[in-house]
Backbone as ProteinMPNN parsed JSONL, in Angstrom:
{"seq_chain_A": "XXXXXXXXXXXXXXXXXXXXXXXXXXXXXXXXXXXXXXXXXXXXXXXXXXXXXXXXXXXXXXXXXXXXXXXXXXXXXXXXXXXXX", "coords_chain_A": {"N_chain_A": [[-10.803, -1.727, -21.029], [-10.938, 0.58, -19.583], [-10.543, -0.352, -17.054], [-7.574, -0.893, -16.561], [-6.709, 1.923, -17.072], [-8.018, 2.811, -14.159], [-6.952, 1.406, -12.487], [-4.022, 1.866, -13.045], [-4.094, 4.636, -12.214], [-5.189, 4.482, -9.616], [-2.867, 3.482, -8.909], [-0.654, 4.975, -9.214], [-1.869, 7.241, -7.383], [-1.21, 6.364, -5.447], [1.163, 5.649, -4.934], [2.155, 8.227, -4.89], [1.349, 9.094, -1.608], [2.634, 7.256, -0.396], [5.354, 7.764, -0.875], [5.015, 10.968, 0.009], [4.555, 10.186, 2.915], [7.169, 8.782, 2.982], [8.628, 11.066, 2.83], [7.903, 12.33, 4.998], [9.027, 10.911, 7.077], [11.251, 10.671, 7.199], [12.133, 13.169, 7.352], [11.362, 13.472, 10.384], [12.127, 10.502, 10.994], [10.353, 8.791, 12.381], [8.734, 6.212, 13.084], [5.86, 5.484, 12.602], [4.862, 7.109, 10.213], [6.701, 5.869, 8.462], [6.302, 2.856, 8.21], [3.374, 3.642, 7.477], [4.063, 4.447, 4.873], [5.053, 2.018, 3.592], [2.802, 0.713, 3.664], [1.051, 2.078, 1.918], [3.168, 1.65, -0.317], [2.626, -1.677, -0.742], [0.303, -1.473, -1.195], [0.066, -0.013, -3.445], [1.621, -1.915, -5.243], [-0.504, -3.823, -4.997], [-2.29, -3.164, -6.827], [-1.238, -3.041, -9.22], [-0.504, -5.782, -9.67], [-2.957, -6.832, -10.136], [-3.769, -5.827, -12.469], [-1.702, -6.937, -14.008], [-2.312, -9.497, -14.812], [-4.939, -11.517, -15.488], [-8.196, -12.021, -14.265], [-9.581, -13.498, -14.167], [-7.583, -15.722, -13.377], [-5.914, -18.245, -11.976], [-4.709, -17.329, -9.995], [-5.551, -14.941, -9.197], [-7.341, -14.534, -6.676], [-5.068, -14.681, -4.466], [-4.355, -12.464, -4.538], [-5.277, -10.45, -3.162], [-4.048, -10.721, -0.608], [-1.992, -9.249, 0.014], [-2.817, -7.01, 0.286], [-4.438, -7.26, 2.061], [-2.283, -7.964, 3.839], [-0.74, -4.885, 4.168], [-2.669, -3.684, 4.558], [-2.797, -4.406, 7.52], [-0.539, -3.584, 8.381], [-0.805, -0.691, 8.192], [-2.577, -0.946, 10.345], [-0.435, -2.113, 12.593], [1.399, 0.334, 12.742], [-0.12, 2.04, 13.986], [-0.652, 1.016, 16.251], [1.739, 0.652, 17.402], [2.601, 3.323, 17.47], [0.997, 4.489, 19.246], [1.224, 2.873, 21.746], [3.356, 4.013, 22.42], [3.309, 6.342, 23.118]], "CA_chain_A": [[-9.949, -0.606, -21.327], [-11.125, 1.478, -18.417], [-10.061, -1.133, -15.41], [-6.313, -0.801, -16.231], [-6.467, 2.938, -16.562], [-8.223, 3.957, -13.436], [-6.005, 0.724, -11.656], [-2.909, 2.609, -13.022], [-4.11, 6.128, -11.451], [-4.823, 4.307, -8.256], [-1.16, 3.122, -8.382], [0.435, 6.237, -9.024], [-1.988, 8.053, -6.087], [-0.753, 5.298, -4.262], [2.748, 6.282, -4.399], [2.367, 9.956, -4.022], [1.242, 9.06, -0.817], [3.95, 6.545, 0.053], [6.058, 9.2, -0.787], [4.509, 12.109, 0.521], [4.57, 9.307, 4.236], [8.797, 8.751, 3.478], [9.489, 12.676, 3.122], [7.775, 12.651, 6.691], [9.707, 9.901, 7.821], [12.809, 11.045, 6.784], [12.077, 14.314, 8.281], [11.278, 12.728, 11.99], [12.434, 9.624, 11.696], [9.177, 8.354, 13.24], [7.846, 4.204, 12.801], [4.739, 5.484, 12.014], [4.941, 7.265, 8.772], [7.668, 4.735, 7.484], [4.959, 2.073, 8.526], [1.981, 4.129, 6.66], [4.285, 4.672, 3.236], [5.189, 0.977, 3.195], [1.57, -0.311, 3.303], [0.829, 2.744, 0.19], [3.625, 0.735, -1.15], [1.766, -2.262, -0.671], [-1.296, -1.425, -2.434], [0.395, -0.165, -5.415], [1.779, -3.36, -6.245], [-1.825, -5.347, -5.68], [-3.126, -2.938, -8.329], [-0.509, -3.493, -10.252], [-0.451, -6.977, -9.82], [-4.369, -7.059, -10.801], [-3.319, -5.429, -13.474], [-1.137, -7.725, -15.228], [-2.889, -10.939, -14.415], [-6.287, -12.024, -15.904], [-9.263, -11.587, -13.183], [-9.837, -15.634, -14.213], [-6.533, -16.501, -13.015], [-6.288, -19.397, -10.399], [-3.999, -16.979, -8.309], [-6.067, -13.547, -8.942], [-7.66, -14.396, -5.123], [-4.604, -14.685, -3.266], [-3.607, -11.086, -4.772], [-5.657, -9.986, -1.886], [-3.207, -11.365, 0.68], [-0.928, -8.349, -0.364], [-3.262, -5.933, 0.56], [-4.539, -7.691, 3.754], [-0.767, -7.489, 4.727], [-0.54, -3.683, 3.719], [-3.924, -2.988, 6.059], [-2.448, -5.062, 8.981], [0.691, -2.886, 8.686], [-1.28, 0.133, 9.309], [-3.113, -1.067, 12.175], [0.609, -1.859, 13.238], [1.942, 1.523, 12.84], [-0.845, 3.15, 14.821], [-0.763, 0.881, 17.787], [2.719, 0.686, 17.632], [2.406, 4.421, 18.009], [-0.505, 4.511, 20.599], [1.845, 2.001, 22.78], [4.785, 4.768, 22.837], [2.74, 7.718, 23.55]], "C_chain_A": [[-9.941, 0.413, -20.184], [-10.545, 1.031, -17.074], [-8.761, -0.777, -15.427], [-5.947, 0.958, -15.834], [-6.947, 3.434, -14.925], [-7.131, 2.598, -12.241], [-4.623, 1.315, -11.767], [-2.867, 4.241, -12.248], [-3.965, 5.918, -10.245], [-3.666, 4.252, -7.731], [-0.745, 4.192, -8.199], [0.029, 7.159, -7.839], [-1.475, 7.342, -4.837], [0.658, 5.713, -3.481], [3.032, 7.342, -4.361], [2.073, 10.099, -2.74], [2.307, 8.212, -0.237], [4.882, 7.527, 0.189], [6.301, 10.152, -0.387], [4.979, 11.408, 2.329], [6.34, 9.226, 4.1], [9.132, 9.976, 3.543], [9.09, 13.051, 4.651], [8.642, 11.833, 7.447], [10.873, 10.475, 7.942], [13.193, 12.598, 7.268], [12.253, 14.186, 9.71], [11.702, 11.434, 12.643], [11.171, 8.456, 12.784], [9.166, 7.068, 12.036], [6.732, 4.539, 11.806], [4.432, 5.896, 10.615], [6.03, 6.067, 7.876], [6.478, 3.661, 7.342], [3.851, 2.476, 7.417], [2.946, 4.032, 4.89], [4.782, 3.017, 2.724], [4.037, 0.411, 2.557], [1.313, 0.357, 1.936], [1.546, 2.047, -0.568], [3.178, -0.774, -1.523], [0.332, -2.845, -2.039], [-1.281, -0.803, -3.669], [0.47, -1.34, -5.782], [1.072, -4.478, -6.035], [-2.606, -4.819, -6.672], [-2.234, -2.925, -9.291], [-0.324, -5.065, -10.99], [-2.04, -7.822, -10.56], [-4.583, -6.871, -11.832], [-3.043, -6.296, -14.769], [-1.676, -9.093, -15.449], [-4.031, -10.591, -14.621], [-7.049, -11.963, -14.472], [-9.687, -13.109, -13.266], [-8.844, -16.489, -13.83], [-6.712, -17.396, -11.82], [-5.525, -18.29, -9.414], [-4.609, -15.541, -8.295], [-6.367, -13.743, -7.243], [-6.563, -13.991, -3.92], [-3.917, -12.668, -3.487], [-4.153, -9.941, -3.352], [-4.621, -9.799, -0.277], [-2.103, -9.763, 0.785], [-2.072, -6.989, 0.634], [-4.176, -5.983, 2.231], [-2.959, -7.078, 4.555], [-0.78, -5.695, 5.005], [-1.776, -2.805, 4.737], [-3.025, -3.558, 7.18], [-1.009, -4.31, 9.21], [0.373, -1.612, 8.86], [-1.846, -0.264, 10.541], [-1.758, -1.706, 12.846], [1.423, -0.32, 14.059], [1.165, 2.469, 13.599], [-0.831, 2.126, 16.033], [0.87, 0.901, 18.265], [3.235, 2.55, 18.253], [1.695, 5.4, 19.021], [0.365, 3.486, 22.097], [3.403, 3.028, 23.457], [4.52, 6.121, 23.849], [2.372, 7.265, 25.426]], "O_chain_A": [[-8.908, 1.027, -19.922], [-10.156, 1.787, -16.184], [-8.417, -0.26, -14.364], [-5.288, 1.354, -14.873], [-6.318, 4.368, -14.428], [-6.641, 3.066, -11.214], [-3.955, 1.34, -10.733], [-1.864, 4.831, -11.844], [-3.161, 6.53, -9.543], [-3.285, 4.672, -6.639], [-0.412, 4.539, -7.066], [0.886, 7.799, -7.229], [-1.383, 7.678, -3.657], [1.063, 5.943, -2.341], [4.102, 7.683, -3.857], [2.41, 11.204, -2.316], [2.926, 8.821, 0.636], [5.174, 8.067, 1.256], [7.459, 10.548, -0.257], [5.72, 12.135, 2.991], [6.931, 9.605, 5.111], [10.028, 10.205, 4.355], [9.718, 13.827, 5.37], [8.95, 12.221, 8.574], [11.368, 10.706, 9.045], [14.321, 13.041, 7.485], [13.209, 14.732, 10.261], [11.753, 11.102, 13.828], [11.391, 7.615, 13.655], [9.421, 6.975, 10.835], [6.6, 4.13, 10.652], [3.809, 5.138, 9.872], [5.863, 5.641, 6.733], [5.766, 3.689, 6.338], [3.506, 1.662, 6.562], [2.389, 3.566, 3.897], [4.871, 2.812, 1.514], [3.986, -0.154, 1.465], [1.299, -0.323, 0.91], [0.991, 1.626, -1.583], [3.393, -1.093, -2.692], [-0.131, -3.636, -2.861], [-2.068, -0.86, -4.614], [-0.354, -1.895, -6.508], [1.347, -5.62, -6.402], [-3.411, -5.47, -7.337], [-2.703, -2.748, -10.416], [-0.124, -5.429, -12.148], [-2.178, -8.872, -11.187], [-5.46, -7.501, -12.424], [-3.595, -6.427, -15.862], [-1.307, -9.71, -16.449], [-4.441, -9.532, -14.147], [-6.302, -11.841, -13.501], [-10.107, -13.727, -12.288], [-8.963, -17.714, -13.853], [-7.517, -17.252, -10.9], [-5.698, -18.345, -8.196], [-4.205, -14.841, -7.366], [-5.625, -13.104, -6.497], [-6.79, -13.35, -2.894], [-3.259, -11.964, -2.721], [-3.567, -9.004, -2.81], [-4.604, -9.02, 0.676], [-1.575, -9.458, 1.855], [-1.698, -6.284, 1.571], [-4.414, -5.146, 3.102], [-2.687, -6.215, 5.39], [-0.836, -5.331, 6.18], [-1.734, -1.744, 5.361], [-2.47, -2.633, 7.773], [-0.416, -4.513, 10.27], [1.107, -1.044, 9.669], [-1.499, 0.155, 11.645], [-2.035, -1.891, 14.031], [1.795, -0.029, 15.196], [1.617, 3.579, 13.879], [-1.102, 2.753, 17.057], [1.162, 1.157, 19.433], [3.992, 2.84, 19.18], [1.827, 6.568, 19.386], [-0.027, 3.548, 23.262], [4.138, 2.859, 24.43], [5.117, 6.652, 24.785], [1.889, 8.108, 26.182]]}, "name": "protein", "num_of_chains": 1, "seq": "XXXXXXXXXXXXXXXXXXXXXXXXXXXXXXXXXXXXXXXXXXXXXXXXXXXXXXXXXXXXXXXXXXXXXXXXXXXXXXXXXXXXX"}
């Protein structure tokens, strides 16, 4: 009873930060915040996805893969931004 709630809080801080990263984007136009509010987008929907799916499932493991991606797209957005500067 407790895993889904504090997995649903994570989500939603998830996307106040996504969020909070497109109102910067959309302000400057900059890679890098678009970049950073994608991956927040990201890692909402692997706690969401952990969520709805059993923790015994054969595919709970690859739910990871989502959130690998979602890291490897920040360490995009900062070298991609370290390569301009």
């Amino acid at each position: 009873m407790l895993r889904p709630f504090l997995f649903g809080a994570i989500s939603m801080g998830c996307l106040t930060i996504a969020l909070f990263f497109f109102r910067f984007w959309r302000q400057t136009r900059d890679r890098f915040f678009l970049g950073f509010g994608a991956a927040f987008l990201l890692l909402m929907v692997e706690r969401f996805i952990m969520v709805t799916i059993d923790a015994t499932h054969e595919f709970a493991p690859f739910v990871y893969v989502v959130r690998l991606l979602a890291f490897l797209l920040i360490i995009a957005a900062i070298v991609d931004k370290n390569r301009k500067g």
